[in-house]
C-alpha positions as a Markdown table, in Angstrom:
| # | Residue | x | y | z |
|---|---|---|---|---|
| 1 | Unk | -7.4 | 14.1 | 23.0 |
| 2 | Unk | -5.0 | 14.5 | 19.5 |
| 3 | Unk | -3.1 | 11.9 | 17.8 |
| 4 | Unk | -0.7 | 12.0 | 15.8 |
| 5 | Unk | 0.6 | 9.3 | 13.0 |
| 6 | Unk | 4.4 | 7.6 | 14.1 |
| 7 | Unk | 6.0 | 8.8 | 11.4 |
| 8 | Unk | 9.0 | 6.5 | 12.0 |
| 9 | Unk | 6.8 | 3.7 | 11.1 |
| 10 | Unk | 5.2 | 5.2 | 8.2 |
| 11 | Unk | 8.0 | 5.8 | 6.5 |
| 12 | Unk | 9.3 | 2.6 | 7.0 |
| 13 | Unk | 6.0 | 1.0 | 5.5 |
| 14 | Unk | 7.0 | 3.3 | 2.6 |
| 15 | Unk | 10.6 | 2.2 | 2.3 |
| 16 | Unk | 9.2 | -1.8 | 2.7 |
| 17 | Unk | 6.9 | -1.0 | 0.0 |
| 18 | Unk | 8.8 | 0.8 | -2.6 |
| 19 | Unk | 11.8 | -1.6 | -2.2 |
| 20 | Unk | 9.5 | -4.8 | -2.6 |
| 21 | Unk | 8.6 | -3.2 | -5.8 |
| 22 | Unk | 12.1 | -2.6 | -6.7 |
| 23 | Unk | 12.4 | 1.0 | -7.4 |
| 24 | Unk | 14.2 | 4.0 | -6.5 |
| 25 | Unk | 13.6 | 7.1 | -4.0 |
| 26 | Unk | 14.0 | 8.7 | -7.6 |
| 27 | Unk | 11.4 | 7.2 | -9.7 |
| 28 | Unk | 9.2 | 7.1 | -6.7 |
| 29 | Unk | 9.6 | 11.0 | -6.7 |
| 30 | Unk | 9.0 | 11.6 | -10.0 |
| 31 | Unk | 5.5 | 9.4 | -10.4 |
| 32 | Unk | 4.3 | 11.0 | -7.1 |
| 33 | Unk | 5.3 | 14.7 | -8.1 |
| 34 | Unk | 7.5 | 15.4 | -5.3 |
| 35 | Unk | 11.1 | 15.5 | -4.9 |
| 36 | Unk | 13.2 | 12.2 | -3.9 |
| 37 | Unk | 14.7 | 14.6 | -0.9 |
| 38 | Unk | 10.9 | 14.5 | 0.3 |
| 39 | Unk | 10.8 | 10.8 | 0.0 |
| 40 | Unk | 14.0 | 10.3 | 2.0 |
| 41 | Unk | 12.9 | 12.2 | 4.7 |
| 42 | Unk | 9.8 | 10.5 | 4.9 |
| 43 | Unk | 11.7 | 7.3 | 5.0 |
| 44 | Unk | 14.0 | 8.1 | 8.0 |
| 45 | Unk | 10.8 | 9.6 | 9.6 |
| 46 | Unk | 12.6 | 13.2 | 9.9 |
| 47 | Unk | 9.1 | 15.1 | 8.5 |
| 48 | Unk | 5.6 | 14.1 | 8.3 |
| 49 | Unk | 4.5 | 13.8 | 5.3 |
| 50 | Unk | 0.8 | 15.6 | 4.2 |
| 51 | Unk | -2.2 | 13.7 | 3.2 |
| 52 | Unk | -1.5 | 14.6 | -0.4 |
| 53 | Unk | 2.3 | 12.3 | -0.5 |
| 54 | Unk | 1.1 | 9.9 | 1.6 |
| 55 | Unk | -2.1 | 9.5 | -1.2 |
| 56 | Unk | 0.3 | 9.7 | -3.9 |
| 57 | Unk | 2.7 | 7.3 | -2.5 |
| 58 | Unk | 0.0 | 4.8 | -1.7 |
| 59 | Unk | -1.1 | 5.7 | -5.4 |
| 60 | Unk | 1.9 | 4.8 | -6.9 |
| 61 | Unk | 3.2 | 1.5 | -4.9 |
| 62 | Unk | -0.4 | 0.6 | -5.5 |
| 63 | Unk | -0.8 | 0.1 | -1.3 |
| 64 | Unk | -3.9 | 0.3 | 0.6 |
| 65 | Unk | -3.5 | 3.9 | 2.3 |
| 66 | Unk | -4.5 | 1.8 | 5.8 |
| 67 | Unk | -1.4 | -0.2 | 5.4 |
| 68 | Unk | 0.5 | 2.8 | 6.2 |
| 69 | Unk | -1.2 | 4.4 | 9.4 |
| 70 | Unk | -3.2 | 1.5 | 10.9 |
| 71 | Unk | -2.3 | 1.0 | 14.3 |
| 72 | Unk | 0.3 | 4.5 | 14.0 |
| 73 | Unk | -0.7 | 6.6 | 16.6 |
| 74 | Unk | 0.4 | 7.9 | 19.9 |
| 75 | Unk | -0.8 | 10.0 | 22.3 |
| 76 | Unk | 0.5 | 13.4 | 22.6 |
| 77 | Unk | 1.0 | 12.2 | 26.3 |
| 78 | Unk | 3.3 | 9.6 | 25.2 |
| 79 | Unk | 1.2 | 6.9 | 26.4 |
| 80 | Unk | 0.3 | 4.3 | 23.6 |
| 81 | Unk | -2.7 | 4.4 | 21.9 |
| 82 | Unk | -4.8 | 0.9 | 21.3 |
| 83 | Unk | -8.0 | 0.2 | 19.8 |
């Protein structure tokens, strides 16, 4: 069976995160290499984002990467997933 992460959730872990450490979509950007219009739609969950910004996010706002995708997944059958 696949699983995918809930990206809604994801990004608002992100958005939790990088606000709590009081910076910008901008600065985030720019320390993870990617544009800020990459980081916003992460945020509003409109893309998923690849292991490689989700690693450098986590890098940057110095967050555990399971803080973000624990407990994110669903079933491509729309049923819930639990562990």
């Amino acid at each position: 069976m696949k699983y995918l992460m809930d990206r809604d959730i994801i990004g608002k872990r992100i958005r939790m995160a990088r606000i709590m450490r009081n910076t910008t979509m901008k600065k985030l950007a720019y320390e993870c290499g990617i544009t800020s219009e990459t980081i916003g739609c992460v945020e509003r969950g409109k893309n998923y984002p690849s292991l490689f910004t989700i690693l450098a996010i986590c890098n940057v706002l110095d967050i555990d990467i399971r803080t973000l995708v624990s407990n994110n997944k669903i079933r491509l059958d729309g049923m819930k997933w639990a562990e």
